[in-house]
LOMAR-458684 format. One record per residue (C-alpha): residue in one letter; y, z, x. Coordinates in Angstrom, 3 decimals, padded with zeros to 6 digits. Each point is the difference from the previous one (the first is absolute). Layout:
REM residues N
[atom "A", [Y, Z, X]]
...
This chain:
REM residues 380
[atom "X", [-093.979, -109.404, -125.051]]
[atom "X", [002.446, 002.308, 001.749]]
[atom "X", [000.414, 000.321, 003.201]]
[atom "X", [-000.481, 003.773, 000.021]]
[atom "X", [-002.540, 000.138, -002.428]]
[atom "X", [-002.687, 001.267, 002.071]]
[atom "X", [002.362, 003.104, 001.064]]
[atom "X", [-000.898, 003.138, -002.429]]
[atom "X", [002.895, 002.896, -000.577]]
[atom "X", [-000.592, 003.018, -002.168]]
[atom "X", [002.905, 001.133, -001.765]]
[atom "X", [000.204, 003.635, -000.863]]
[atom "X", [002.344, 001.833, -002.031]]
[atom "X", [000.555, 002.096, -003.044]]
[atom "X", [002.198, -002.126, -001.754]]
[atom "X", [-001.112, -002.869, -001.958]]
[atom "X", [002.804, -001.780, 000.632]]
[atom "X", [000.185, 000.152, 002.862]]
[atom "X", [-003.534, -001.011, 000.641]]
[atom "X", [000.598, -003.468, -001.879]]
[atom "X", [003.078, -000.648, 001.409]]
[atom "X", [-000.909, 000.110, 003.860]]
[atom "X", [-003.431, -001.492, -001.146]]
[atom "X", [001.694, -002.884, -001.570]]
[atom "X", [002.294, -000.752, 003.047]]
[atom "X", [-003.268, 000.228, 002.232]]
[atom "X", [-002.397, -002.120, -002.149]]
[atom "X", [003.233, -002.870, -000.052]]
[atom "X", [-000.289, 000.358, 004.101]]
[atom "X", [-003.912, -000.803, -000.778]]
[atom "X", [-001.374, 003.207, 000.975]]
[atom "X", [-002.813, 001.713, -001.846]]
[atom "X", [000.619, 003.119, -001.749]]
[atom "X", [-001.202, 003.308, -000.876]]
[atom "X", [001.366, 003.034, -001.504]]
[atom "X", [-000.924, 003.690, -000.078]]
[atom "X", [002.741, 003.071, -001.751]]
[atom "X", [-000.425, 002.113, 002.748]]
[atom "X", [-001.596, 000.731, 003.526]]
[atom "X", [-003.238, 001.533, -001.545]]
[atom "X", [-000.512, -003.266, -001.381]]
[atom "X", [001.234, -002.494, 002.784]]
[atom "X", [-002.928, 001.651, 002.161]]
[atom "X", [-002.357, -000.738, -002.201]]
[atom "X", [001.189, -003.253, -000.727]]
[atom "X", [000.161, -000.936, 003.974]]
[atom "X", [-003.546, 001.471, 001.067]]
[atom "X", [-001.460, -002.453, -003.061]]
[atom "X", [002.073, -002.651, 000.750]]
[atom "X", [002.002, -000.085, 003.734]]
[atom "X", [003.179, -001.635, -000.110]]
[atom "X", [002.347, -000.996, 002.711]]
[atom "X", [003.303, 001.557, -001.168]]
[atom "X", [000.908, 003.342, -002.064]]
[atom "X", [003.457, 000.550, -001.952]]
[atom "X", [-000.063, 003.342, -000.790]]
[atom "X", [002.655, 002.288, -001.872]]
[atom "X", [001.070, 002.784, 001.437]]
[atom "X", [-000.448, 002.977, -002.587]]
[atom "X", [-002.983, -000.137, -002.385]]
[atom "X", [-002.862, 002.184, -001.771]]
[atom "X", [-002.811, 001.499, 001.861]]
[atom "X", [000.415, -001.942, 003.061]]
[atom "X", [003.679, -001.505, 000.961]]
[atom "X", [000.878, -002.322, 003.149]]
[atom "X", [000.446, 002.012, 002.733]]
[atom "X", [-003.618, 001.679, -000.617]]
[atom "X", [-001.354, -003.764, -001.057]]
[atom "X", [000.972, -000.775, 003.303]]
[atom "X", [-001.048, 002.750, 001.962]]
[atom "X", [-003.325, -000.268, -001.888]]
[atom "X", [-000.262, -003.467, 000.999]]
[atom "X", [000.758, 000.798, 003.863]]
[atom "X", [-002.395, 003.026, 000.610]]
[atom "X", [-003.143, -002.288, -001.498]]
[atom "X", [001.393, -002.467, 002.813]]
[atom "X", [001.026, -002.486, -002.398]]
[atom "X", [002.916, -002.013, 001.177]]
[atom "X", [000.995, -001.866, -003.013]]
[atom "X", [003.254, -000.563, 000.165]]
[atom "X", [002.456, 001.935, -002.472]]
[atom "X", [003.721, -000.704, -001.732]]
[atom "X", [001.065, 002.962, -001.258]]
[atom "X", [002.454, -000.027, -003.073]]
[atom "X", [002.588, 002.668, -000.163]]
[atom "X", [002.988, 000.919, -001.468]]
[atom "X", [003.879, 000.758, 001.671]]
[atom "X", [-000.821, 003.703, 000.503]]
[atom "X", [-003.540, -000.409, 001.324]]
[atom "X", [001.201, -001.013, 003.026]]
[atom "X", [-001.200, 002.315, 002.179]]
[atom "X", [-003.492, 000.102, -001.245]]
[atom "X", [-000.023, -003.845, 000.126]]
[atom "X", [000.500, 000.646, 004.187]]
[atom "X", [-002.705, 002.645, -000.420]]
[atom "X", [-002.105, -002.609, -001.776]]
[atom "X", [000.360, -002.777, 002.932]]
[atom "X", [-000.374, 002.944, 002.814]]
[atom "X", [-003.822, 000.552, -002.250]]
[atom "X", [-000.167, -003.705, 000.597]]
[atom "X", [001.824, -001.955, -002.739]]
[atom "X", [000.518, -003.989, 001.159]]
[atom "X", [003.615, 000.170, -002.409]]
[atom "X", [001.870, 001.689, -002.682]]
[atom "X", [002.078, -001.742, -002.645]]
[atom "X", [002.576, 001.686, -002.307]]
[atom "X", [-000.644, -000.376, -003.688]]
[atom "X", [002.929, -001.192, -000.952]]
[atom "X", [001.402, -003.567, -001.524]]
[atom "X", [-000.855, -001.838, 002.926]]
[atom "X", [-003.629, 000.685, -000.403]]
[atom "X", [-001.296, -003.255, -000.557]]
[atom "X", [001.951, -001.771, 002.795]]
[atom "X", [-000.798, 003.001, 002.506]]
[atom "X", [-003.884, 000.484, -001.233]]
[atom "X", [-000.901, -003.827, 001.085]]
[atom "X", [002.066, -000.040, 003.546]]
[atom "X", [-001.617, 003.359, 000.867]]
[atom "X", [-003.347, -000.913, -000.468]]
[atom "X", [000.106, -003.301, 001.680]]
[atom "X", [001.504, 001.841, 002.982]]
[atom "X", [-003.089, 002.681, 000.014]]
[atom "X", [-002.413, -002.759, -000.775]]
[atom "X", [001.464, -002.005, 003.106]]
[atom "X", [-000.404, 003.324, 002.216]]
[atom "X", [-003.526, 000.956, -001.082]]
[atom "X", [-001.069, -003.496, 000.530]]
[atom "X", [001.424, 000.329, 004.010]]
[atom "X", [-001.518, 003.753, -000.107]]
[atom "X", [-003.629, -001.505, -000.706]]
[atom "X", [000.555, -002.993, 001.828]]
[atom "X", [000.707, 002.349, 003.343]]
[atom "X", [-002.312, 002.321, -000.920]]
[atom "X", [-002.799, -003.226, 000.020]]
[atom "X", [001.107, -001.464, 003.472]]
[atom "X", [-000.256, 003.938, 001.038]]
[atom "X", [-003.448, -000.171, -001.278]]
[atom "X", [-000.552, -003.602, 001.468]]
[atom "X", [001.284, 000.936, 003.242]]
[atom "X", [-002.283, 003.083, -000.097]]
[atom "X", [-002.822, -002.181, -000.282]]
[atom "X", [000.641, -002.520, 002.218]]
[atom "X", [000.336, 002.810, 003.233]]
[atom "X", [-003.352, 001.849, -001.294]]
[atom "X", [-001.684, -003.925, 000.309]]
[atom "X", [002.236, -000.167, 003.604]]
[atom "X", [-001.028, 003.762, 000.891]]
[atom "X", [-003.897, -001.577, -000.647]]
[atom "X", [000.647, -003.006, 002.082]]
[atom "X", [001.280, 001.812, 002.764]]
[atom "X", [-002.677, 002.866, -000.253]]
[atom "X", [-002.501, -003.072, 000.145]]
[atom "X", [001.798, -001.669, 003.268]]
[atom "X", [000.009, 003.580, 001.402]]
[atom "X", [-003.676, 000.113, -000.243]]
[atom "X", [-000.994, -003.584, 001.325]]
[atom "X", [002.779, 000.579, 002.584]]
[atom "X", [-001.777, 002.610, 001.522]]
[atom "X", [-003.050, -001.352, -000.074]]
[atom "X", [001.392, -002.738, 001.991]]
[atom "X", [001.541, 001.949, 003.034]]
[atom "X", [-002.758, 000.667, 002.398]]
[atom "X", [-002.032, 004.267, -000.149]]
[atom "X", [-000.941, 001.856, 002.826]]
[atom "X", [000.468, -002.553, 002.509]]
[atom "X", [-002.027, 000.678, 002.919]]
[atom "X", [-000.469, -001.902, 003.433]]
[atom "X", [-002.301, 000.862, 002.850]]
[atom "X", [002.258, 001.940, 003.039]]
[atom "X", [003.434, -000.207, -002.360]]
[atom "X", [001.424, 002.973, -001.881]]
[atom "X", [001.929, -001.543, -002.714]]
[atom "X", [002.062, 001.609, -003.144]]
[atom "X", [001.855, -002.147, -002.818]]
[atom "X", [002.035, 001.179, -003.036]]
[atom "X", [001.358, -001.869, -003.005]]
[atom "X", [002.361, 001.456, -002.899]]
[atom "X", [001.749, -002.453, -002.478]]
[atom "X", [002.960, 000.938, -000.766]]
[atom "X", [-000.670, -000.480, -003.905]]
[atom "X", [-003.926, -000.167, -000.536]]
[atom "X", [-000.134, -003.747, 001.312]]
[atom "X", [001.575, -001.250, 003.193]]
[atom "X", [000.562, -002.755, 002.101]]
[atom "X", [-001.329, 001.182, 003.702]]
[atom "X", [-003.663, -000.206, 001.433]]
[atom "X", [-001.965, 000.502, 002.751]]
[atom "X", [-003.217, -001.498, 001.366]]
[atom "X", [-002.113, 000.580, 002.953]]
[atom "X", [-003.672, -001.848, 001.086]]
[atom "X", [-001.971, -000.919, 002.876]]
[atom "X", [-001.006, -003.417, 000.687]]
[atom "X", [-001.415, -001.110, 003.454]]
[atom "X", [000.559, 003.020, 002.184]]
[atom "X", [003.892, -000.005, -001.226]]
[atom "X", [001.407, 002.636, -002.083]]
[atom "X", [002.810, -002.129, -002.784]]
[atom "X", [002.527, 002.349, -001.553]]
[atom "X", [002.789, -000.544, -002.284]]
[atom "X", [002.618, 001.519, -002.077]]
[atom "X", [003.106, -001.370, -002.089]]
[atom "X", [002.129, 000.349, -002.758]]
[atom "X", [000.882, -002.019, -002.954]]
[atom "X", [003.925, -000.248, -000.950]]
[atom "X", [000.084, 001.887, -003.326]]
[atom "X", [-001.990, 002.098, -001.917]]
[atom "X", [-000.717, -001.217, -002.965]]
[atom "X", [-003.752, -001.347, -001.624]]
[atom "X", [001.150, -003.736, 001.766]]
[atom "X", [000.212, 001.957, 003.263]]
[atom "X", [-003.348, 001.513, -000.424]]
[atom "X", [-001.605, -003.386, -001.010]]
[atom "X", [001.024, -001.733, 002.902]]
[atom "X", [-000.957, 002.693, 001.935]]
[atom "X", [-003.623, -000.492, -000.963]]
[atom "X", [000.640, -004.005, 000.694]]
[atom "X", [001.177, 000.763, 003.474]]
[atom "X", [-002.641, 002.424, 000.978]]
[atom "X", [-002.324, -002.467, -001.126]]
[atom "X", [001.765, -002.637, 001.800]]
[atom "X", [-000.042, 001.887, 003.350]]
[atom "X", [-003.136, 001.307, -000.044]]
[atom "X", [-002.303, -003.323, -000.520]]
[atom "X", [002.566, -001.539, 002.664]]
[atom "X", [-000.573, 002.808, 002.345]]
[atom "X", [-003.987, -000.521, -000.614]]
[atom "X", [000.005, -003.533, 001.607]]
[atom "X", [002.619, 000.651, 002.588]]
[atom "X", [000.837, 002.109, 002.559]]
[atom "X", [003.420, -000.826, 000.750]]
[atom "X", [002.876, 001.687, -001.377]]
[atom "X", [002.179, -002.638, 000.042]]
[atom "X", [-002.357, -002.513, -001.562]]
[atom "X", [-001.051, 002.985, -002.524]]
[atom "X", [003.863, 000.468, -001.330]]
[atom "X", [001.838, -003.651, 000.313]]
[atom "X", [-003.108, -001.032, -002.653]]
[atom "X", [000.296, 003.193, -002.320]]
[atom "X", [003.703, -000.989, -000.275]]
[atom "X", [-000.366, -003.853, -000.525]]
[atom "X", [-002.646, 001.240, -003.195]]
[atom "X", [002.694, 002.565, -001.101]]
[atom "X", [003.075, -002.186, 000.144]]
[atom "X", [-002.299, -002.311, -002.684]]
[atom "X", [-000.227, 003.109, -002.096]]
[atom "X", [003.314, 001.233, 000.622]]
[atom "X", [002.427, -002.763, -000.719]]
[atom "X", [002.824, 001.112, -001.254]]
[atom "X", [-000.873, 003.900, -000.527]]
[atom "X", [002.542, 001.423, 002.460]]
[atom "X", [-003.150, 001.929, 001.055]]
[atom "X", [-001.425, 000.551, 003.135]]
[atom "X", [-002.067, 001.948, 002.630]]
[atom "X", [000.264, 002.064, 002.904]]
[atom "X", [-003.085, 000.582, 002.349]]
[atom "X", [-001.168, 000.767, 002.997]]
[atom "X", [-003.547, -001.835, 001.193]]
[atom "X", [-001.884, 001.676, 003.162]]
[atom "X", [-003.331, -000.850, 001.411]]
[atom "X", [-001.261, 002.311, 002.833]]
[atom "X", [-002.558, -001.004, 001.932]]
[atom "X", [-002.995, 002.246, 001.065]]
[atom "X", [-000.942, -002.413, 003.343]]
[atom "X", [003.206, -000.178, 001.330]]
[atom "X", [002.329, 003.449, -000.958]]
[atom "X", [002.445, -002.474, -001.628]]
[atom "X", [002.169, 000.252, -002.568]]
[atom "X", [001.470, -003.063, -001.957]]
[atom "X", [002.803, 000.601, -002.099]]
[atom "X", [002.472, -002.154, -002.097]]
[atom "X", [002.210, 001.796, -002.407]]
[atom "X", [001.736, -002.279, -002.659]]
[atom "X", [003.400, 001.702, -000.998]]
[atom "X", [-001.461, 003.605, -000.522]]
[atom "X", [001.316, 002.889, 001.745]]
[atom "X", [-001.189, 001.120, 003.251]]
[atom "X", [-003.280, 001.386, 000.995]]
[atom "X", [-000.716, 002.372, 002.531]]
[atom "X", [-002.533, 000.010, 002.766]]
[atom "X", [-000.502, 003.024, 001.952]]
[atom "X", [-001.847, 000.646, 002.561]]
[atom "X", [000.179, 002.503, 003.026]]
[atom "X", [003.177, 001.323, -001.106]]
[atom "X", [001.463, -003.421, -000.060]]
[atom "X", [001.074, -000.785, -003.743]]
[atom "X", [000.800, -003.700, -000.261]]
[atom "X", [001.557, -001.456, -002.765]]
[atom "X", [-000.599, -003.576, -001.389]]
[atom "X", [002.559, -001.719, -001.644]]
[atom "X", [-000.368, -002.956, -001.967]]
[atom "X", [-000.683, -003.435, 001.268]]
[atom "X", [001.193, -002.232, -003.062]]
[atom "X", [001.096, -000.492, -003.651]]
[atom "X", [-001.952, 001.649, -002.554]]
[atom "X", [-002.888, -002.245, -001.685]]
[atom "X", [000.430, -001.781, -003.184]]
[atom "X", [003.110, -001.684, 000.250]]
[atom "X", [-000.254, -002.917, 002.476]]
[atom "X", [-003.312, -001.841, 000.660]]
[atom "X", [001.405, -001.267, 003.032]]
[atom "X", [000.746, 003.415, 001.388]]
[atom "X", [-001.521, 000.984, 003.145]]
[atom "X", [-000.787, 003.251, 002.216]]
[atom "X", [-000.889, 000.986, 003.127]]
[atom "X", [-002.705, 002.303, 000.946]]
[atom "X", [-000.131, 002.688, 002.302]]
[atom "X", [-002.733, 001.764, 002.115]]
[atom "X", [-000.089, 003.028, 001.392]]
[atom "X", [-002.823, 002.476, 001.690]]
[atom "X", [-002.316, 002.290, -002.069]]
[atom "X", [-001.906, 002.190, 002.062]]
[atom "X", [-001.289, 003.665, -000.982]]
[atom "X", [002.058, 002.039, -001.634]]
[atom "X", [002.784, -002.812, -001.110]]
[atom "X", [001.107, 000.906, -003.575]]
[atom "X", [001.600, -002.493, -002.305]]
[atom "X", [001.783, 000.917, -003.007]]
[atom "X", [001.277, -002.243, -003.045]]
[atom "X", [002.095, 000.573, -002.836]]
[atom "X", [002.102, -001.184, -002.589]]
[atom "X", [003.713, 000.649, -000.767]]
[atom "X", [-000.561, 002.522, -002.754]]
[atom "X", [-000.703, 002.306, 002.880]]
[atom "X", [003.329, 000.156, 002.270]]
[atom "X", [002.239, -001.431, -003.180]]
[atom "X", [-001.036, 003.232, -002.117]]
[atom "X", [003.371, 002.031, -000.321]]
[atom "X", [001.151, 003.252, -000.764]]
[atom "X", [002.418, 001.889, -002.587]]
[atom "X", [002.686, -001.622, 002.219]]
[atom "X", [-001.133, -003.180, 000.087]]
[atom "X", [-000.950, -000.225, 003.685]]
[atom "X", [-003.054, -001.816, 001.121]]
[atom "X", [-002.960, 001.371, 001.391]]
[atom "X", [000.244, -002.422, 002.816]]
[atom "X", [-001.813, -001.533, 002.778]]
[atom "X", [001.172, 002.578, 002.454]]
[atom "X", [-001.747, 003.210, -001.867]]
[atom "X", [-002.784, -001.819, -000.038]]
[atom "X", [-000.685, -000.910, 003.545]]
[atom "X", [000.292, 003.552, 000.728]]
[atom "X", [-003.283, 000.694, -001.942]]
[atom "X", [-001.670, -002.463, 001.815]]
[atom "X", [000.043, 001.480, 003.475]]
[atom "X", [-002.798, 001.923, -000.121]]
[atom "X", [-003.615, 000.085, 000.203]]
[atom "X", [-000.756, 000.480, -003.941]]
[atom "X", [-003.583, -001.774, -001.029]]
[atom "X", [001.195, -003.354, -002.385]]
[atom "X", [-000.696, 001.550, -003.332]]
[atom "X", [002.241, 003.885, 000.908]]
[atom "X", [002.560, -002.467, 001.588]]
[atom "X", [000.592, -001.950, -003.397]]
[atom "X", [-000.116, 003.699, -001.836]]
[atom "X", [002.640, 001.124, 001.874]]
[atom "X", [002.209, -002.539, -000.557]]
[atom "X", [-000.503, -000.292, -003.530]]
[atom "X", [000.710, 004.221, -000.293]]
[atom "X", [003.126, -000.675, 002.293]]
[atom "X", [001.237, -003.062, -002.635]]
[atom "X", [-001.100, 001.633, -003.241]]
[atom "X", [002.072, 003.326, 000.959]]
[atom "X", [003.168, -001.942, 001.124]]
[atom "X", [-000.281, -001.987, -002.900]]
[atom "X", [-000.629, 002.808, -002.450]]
[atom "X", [-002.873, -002.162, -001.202]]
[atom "X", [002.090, -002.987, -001.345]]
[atom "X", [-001.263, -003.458, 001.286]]
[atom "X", [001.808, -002.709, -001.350]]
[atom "X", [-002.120, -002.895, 002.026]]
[atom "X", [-004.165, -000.230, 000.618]]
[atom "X", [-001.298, 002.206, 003.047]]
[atom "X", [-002.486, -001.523, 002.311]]
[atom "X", [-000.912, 001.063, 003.642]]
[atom "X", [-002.631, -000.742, 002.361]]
[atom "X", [-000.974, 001.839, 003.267]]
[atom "X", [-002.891, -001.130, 002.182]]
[atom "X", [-001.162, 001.088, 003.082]]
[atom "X", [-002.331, -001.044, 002.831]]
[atom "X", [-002.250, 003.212, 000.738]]
């Protein structure tokens, strides 16, 4: 059995000779072959019976190559074509391959040498064509079935975050944007025992792994934060459980944890490498930088916790670094500055985060590169 046997070529030409000559060298090289006297013909012969390879003359009756060819090509037939032609057909030869000829050969006394390299080479290049064209297709595939997944992780990801939070003698605002349908910050916000728990943070990456362990850690903190009312206890446990799930990821978390407390005006805070938040409050605007390493990395790590006064009026506002690390057409950052200008005023929570969100977008032009998440709550 040959090794090309399964490869088909149809050879078409007027002369006889011809024919059986270049069919003879083929059929030797183990490919099978067909014949047809002339382009009408080859047509017909292809639609009945496809085959991977056409050697066509160049001038014939009723149909000759260059019209076989541009026959073929306007019925979006890419079969690939050798077109035979003589010394002085030179020039429609080039016309032929600018119709969308794979090769010409010269009919001339090194036919039967020529005929066999040629057709390897267009065989060989056809092959590459279709096997491109199938990882094209392939790859096609394979980011519809991601552009599903993440559609999917959109949808339970928003489910997750918390609607419409509301809490008795608090105005409170939130917005969340991924950066590229799924993301990897959160926020989270309940009442237990007469103490308000909030939190926000932000996942290193943004990729599907940063949105999964963005549901694990919202998970993590919130059951903690159920059973305990201490930030500190609340965050060194979320990161021993997330160092387990970690490992060797190169992933981690940024957060801040606050509990403020209805009975006593008091507000807990421990922020674990995320950028500053702002408290405001009678035209003071503190800022709170962090108090340790980020979570996720060192179950050993610790924090310290810091408490400050909450009384009527205070307003606390959380984000994450999409915010002031947005940049414009010449690549300078928003900034923490720019912000902390919008904060000193006396905007309700949810106009407050509006605001700043118009101010980024239009500095930005729109382009976010990283997840946006803010928070702003504020005791009536």
């Amino acid at each position: 059995m040959g090794k090309n046997e399964l490869t088909k070529i149809l050879i078409v030409d007027d002369d006889a000779l011809i024919r059986d000559i270049i069919g003879m060298v083929l059929e030797e090289e183990g490919y099978a072959i067909t014949k047809a006297e002339n382009g009408a013909d080859a047509i017909k012969n292809h639609h009945a019976l496809p085959v991977d390879l056409i050697v066509s003359d160049m001038n014939m009756p009723e149909i000759d190559g260059l019209e076989l060819i541009k026959k073929l090509r306007s019925a979006e037939d890419n079969v690939p074509v050798i077109i035979l032609t003589g010394n002085s057909e030179i020039s429609t030869a080039i016309e032929a391959l600018n119709s969308g000829a794979s090769d010409y050969l010269l009919k001339d006394e090194n036919i039967q040498d020529t005929v066999s390299i040629s057709v390897k080479k267009v065989l060989e290049k056809q092959r590459l064509e279709d096997q491109n064209k199938q990882l094209i297709a392939d790859l096609a595939r394979k980011n519809e079935l991601l552009e599903k997944d993440k559609m999917l992780a959109q949808k339970v990801q928003k489910n997750i975050l918390p609607k419409n939070l509301k809490f008795s003698g608090f105005d409170i605002g939130t917005f969340y944007e991924a950066s590229d349908k799924i993301g990897g910050d959160f926020f989270d916000a309940w009442e237990t025992s007469g103490k308000l728990n909030i939190v926000i943070a932000d996942v290193s990456g943004h990729s599907t792994s940063s949105a999964l362990i963005m549901a694990v850690c919202k998970g993590i903190i919130r059951s903690t934060g159920q059973v305990s009312s201490d930030p500190l206890e609340i965050v060194t446990s979320t990161n021993r459980l997330l160092c387990d799930v970690l490992t060797d990821s190169g992933m981690f978390i940024s957060l801040v944890y606050c509990i403020i407390d209805r009975e006593t005006n008091e507000l807990q805070i421990l922020s674990a490498g995320h950028n500053p938040v702002f408290l405001y409050n009678k035209d003071q605007l503190k800022e709170i930088e962090s108090m340790g390493p980020v979570i996720g990395w060192d179950p050993d790590d610790d924090w310290e916790v810091e408490k400050y006064p909450f009384p009527d009026g205070t307003k606390l506002f959380m984000y994450t670094d999409g915010i002031t690390e947005a940049k414009n057409k010449e690549e300078e950052e928003f900034g923490e500055e720019r912000l902390k200008k919008m904060l000193s005023n006396d905007l309700d929570s949810s106009l407050l985060i509006e605001k700043v969100f118009t101010e980024v977008k239009g500095f930005c032009h729109g382009d976010f590169p990283d997840d946006l998440t803010m928070l702003a709550i504020r005791k009536k």
